[in-house]
C-alpha positions in Angstrom: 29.2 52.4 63.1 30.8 51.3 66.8 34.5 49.7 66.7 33.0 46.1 67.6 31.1 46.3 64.1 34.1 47.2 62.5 36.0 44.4 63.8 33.6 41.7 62.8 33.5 43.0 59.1 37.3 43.1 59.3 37.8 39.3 61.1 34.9 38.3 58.1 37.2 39.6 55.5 40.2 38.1 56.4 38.6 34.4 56.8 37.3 35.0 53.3 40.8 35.4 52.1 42.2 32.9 54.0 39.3 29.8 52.3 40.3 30.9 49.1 44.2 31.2 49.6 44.2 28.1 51.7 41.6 25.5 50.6 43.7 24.9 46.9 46.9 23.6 49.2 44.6 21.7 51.3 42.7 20.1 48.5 45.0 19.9 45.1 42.7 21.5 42.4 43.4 18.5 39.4 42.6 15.9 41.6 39.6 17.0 43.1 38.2 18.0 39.3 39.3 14.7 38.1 37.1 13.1 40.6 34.1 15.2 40.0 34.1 15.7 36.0 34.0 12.4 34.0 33.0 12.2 30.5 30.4 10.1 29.0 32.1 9.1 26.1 33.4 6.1 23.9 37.0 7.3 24.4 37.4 8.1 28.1 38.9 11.9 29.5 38.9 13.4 32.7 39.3 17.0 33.0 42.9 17.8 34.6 42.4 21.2 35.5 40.0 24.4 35.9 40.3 27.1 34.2 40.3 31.1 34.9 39.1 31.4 31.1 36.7 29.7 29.1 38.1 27.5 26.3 36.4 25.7 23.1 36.2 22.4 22.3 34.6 20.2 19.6 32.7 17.0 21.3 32.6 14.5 18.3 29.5 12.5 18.3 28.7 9.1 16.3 24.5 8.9 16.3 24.1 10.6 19.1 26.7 9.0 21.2 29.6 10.8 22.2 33.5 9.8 20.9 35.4 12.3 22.4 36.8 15.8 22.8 38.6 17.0 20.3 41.4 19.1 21.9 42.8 20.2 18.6 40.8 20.1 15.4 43.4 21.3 13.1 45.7 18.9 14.4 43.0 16.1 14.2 42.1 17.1 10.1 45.8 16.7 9.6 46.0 13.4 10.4 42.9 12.8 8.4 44.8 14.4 5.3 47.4 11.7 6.2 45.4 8.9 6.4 43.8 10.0 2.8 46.8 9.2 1.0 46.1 5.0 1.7 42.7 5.6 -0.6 44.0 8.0 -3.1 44.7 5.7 -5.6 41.4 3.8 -6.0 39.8 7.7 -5.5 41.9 10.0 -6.7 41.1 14.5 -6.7 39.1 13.7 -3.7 39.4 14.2 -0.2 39.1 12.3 3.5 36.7 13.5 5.7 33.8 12.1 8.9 31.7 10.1 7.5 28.0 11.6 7.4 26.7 10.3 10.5 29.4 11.8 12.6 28.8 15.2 13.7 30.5 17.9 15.8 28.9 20.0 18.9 31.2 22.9 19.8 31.4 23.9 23.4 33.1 26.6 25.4 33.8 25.3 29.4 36.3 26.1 31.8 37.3 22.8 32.2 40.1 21.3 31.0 40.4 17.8 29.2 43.1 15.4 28.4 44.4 15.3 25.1 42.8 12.6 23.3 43.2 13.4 19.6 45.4 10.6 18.6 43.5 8.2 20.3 40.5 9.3 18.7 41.9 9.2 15.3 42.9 5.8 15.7 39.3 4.9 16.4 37.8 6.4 13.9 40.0 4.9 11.4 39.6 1.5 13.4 36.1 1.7 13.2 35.8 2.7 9.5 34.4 6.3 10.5 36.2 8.2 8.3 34.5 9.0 4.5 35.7 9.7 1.7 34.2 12.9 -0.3 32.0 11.5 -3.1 28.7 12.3 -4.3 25.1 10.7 -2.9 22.3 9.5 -5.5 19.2 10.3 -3.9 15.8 9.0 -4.8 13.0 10.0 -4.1 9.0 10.3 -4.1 6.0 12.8 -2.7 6.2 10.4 0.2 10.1 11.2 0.6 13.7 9.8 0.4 13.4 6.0 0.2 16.7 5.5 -1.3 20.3 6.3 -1.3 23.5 5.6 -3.6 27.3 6.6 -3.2 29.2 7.3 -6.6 32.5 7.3 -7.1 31.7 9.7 -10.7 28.7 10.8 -11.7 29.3 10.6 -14.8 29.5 6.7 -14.4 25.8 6.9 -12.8 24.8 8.7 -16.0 26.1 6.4 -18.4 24.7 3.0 -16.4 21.2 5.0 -16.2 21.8 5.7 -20.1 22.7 1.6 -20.0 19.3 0.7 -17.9 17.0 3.0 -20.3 18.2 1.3 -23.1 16.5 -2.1 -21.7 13.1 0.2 -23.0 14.0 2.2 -25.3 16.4 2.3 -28.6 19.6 4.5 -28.5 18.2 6.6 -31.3 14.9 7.2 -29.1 17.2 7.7 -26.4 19.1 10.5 -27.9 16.5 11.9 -29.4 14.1 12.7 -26.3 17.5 14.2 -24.4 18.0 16.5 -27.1 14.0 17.5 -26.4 13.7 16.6 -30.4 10.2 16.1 -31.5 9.0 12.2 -32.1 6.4 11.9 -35.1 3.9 9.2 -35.3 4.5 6.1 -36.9 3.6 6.8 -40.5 4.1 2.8 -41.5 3.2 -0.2 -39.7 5.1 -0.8 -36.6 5.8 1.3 -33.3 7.5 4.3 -32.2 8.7 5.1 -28.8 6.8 8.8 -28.0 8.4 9.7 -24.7 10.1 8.3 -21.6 9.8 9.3 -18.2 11.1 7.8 -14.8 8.7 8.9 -12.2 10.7 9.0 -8.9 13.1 11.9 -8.1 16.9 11.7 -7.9 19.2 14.4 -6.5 22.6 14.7 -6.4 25.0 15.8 -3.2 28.5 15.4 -1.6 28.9 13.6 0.9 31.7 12.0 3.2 30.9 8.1 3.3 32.8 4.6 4.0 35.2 3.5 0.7 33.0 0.3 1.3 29.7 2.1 0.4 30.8 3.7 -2.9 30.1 2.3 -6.4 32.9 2.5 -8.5 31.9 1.2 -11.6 29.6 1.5 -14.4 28.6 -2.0 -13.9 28.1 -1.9 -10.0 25.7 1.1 -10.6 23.6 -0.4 -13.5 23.4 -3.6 -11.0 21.8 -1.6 -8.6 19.3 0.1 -11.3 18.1 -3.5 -12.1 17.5 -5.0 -9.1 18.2 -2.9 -6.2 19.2 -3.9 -3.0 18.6 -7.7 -4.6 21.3 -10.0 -4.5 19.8 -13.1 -5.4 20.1 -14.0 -9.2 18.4 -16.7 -11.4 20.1 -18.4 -14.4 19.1 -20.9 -16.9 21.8 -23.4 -18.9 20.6 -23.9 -22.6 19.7 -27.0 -23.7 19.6 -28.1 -27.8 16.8 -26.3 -29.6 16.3 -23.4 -27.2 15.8 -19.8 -28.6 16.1 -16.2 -27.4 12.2 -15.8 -27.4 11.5 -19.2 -25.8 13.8 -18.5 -22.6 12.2 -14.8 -22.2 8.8 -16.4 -22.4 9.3 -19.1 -20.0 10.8 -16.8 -17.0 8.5 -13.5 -17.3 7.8 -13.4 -20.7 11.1 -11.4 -21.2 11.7 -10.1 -24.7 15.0 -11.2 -26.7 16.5 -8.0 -26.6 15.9 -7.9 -22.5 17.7 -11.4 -22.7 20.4 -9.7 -24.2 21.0 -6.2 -22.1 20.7 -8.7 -19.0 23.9 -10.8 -20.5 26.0 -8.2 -22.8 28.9 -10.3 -22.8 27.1 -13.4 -23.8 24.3 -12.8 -26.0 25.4 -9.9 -28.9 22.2 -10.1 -31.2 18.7 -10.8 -30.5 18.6 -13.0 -33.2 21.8 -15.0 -31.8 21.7 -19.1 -32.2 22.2 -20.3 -28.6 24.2 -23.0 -28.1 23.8 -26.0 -25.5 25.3 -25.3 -22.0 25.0 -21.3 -22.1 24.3 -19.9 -18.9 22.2 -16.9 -18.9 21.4 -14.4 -16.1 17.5 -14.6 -16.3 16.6 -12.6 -13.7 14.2 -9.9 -14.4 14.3 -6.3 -13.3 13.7 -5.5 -9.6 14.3 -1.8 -10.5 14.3 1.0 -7.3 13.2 3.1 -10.5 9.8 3.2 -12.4 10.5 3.7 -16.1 7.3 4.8 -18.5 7.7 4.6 -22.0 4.7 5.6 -24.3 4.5 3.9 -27.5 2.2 4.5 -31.0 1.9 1.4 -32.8 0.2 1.8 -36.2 -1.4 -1.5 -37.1 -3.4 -3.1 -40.3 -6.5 -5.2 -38.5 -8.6 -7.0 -39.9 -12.4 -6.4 -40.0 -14.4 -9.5 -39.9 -17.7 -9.8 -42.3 -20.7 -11.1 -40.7 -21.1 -14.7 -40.7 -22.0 -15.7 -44.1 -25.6 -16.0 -45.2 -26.9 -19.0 -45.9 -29.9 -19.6 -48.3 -32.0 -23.3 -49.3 -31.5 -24.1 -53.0 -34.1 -27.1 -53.9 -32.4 -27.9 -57.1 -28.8 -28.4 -55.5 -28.0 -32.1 -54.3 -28.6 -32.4 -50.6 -25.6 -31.4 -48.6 -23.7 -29.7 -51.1 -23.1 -25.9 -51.5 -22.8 -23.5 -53.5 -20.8 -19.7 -52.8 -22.6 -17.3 -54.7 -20.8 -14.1 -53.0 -16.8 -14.8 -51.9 -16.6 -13.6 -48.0 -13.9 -11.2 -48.0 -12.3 -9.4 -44.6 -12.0 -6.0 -44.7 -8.6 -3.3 -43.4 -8.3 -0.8 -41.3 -5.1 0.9 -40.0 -5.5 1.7 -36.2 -2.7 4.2 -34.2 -2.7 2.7 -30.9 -1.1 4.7 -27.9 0.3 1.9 -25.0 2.2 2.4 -21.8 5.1 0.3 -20.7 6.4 0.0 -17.1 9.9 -1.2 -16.9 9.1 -2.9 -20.1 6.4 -4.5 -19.4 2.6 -3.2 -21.4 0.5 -2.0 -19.0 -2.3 -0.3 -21.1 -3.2 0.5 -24.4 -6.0 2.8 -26.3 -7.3 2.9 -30.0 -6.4 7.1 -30.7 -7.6 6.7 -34.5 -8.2 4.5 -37.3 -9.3 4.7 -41.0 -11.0 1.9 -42.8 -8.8 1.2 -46.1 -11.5 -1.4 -47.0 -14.5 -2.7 -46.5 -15.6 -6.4 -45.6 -18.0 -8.8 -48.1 -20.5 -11.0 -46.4 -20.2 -14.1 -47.9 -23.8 -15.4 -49.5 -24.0 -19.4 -49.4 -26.4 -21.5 -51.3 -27.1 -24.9 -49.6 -28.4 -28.0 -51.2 -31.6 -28.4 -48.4 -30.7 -26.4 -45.5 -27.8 -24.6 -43.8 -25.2 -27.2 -42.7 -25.1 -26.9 -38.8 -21.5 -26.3 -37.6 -20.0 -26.3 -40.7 -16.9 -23.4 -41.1 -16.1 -20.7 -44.3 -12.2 -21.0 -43.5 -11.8 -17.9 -43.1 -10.8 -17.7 -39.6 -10.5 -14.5 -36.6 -8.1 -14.3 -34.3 -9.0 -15.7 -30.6 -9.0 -13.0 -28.6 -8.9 -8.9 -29.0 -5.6 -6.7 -29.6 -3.8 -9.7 -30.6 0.3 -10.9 -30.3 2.1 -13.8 -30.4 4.3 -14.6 -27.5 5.6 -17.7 -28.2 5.4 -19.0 -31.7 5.5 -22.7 -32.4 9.5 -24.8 -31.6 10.0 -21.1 -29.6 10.9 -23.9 -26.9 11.3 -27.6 -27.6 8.4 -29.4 -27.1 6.0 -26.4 -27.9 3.6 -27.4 -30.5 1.2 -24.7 -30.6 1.0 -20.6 -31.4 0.6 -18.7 -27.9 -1.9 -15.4 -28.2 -1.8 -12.5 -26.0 -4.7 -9.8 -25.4 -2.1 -7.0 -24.9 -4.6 -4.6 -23.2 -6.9 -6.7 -21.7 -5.0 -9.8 -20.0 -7.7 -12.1 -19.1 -10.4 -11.0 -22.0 -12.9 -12.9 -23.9 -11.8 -16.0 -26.1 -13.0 -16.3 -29.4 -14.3 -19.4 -32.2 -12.1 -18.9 -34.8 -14.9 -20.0 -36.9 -18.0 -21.4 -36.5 -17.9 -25.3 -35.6 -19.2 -28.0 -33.4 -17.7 -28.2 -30.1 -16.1 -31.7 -29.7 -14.4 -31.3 -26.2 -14.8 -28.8 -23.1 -12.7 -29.9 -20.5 -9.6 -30.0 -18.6 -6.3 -31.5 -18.8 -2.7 -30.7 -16.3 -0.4 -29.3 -19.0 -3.5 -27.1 -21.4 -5.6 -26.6 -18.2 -9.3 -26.0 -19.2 -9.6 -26.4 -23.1 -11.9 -26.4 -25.6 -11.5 -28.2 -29.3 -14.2 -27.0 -32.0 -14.9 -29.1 -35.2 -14.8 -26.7 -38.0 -16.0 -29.6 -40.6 -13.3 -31.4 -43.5 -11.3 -32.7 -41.4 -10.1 -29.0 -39.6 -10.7 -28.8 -35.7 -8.9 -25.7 -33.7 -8.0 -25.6 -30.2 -7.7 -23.3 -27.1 -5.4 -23.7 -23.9 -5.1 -22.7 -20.7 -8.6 -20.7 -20.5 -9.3 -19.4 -17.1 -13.0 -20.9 -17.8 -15.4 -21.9 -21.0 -18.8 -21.1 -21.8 -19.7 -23.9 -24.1 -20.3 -28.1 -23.8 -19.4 -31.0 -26.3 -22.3 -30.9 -29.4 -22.7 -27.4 -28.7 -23.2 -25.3 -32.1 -21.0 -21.8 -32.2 -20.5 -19.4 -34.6 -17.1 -17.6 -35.9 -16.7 -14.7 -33.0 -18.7 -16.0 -30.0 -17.4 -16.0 -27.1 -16.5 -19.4 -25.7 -14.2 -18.8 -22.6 -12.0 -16.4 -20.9 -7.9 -16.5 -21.0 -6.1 -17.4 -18.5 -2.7 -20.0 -17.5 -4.5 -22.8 -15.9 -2.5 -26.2 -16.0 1.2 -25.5 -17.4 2.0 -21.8 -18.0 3.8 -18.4 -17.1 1.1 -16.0 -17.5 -2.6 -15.4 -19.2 -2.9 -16.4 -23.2 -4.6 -19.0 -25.2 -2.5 -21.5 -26.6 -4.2 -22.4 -30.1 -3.5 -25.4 -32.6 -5.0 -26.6 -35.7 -6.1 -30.4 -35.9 -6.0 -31.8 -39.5 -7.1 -34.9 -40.3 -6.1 -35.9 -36.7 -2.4 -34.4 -36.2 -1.7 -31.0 -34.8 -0.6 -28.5 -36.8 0.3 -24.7 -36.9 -2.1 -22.6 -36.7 0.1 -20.4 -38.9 -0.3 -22.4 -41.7 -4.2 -21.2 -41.9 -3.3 -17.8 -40.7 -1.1 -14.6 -41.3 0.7 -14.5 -37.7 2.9 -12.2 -39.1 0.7 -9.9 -39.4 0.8 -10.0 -35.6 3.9 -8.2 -33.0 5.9 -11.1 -31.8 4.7 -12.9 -34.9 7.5 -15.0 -36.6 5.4 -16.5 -40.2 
């Protein structure tokens, strides 16, 4: 290599030297950062310097959108313990933390940022950003998370689930079932509750969430497991006369021990006398959760004879009759197996039954021939898988017995006995009705049917079909409001028939 190339590399070098020497005094290295580096954030730093070696920092975001740069995070968590101690009392053995929807990015750069970690304190705690460690309730299905609680104790969650369960099932049930003890069938007349299950998923976490967003009671939580995210409530104020099972009937059908978990402090027995001017909470439940009870219910039916037979007797007086053979109704104890959803039947299905006796057909001897429309007063119950939901007085004003199909809401409607129909028609409080002549003096009727089969002077006998239920004109749901008329004034229907045989049956 020639001396000229030599001194070009040299006279290269030293202008190399001289840039990086010179150019800082010429162009002051924080300012010239601070102009260039600006961060996007809530809380506004510029970088102040440029660093030979790379440092770490911890970029606090809120959703996405950045807070700041944390400079020290030690220092910042300290204060955070500080500010802990202005909660500590309402949630004590627990800690301060970020809320769950802050997060932070680590970051190594050679810049360096202003110290912003007071500043960023103060917003978070301005901001309500900060959460306290507690513990998330979270439900679920197959379709995912669709809910989300914050408990102060979980052991307050449990017992206000324990609370909301007992809306469906007794304490004894309850108890039973979480000590996996084994339910028999009912072996006398009446129901017991099988199993329970509550079909969504819940799952328990920690998490660091605002004071504001935590259940601290009991009571809050078993709020939430009746109605949600529902605020809105519904009361009633007694008036004289009013009972337990006529205020559940007229908002939901509601039973009197669902009255009574909905107002603990007010109503202490199902059976409680209600005085004038009580205000009860009659809102029903709005639940986030789905709670299936299965029931048996062992039951003695009835089985109705045929129709009696009716035979011509020329040496009887015209028009009179003789009973030769007594109709008598037979028994039979049927296990039924029904579902409940949040205490309300959904289904039902006969598992067995054994006849315990048999029915008579009833033989008749006429003076001249059978007398048309004429009834054996021995009467059937309206409809199918029968229950009394309002008996008569349960409200004032109610003069009738209102019957339920529990499996089969808007089933058939049956003559209680055979008859004469006298009216088929429709009126704004019993909506379409139907009134049947049974002969002496007796005449039965039928509310509220969706539709009816029959016309005025038609014949019917005890069992046909003569509508469908239903709640046209005044009512809250599907049944057939039935009343006896006797010798012109309505009268129970309980009087002529065993309605306690029947659930919700009060006689």
């Amino acid at each position: 290599m020639n001396k000229k190339n030599w001194i070009s590399i040299i006279i290269c070098l030293l202008l190399s030297i001289g840039i990086v020497y010179a150019l800082p005094l010429l162009f002051p290295k924080k300012e010239v950062l601070a102009l260039d580096h600006k961060t996007n954030a809530l809380i506004n730093q510029k970088v102040i310097e440029y660093s030979d070696l790379k440092t770490t920092y911890n970029k606090l975001y809120n959703n996405g959108q950045l807070v700041g740069i944390i400079t020290d995070l030690d220092y910042l968590n300290s204060l955070i313990d500080s500010e802990y101690e202005n909660y500590e009392e309402l949630f004590p053995d627990t800690s301060l933390g970020l809320s769950d929807n802050l997060y932070i990015v680590k970051e190594d750069t050679f810049n360096v940022f202003e110290n912003k970690d007071d500043e960023i304190m103060r917003y978070l705690v301005d901001n309500s950003l900060l959460g306290i460690k507690t513990k998330a309730i979270e439900f679920s299905t197959s379709s995912g998370v669709y809910d989300i609680i914050y408990v102060n104790n979980v052991d307050d969650f449990y017992n206000a689930r324990n609370q909301f369960l007992l809306n469906f099932v007794s304490e004894d049930t309850l108890n039973a079932l979480r000590n996996n003890e084994t339910i028999d069938e009912p072996s006398d007349f009446g129901t017991n509750e099988m199993s329970l299950r509550i079909e969504e998923t819940m799952n328990i976490s920690d998490a660091f969430v605002s004071p504001d967003k935590i259940y601290t009671s009991v009571e809050e939580i078993y709020q939430y497991l009746c109605y949600g995210r529902n605020v809105d409530r519904q009361y009633y104020e007694t008036v004289e006369g009013d009972t337990l099972s006529g205020v559940g009937y007229r908002f939901l059908n509601m039973s009197p021990r669902q009255i009574m978990m909905l107002n603990p402090d007010i109503i202490l027995s199902e059976n409680q006398i209600l005085s004038p001017g009580t205000v009860l909470n009659v809102t029903y439940f709005s639940s986030p959760i789905t709670v299936v009870v299965v029931k048996d219910r062992l039951a003695q039916e009835t089985i109705n004879p045929e129709n009696p037979e009716y035979k011509t007797d020329v040496n009887l007086p015209s028009g009179s009759r003789v009973v030769d053979v007594e109709e008598v109704s037979g028994l039979k104890n049927v296990l039924y197996e029904e579902t409940w959803i949040n205490g309300v039947l959904q289904s039902g299905k006969e598992k067995s039954s054994v006849v315990v006796r048999e029915p008579v057909r009833g033989l008749i001897r006429v003076g001249t021939q059978r007398i048309s429309g004429m009834g054996s007063g021995n009467y059937i119950w309206p409809v199918d898988n029968p229950a009394i939901t309002c008996n008569w007085g349960c409200y004032y004003g109610h003069t009738g017995t209102d019957i339920v199909n529990q499996y089969n809401k808007y089933g058939p409607i049956y003559a209680i006995d055979s008859g004469v129909v006298e009216t088929a028609s429709f009126h704004y409080i019993n909506g379409n009705y139907v009134v049947i002549d049974h002969g002496d003096g007796i005449k039965s009727y039928y509310g509220h049917m969706t539709q009816f089969y029959v016309e005025p002077g038609q014949t019917v006998q005890r069992g046909e079909v003569i509508g469908q239920i239903g709640y046209t004109g005044v009512a809250t749901g599907p049944h057939v409001h039935l009343h006896f008329i006797v010798d012109g004034v309505v009268t129970n229907a309980c009087n002529y028939m065993d309605c306690g045989s029947l659930p919700g049956g009060a006689y």
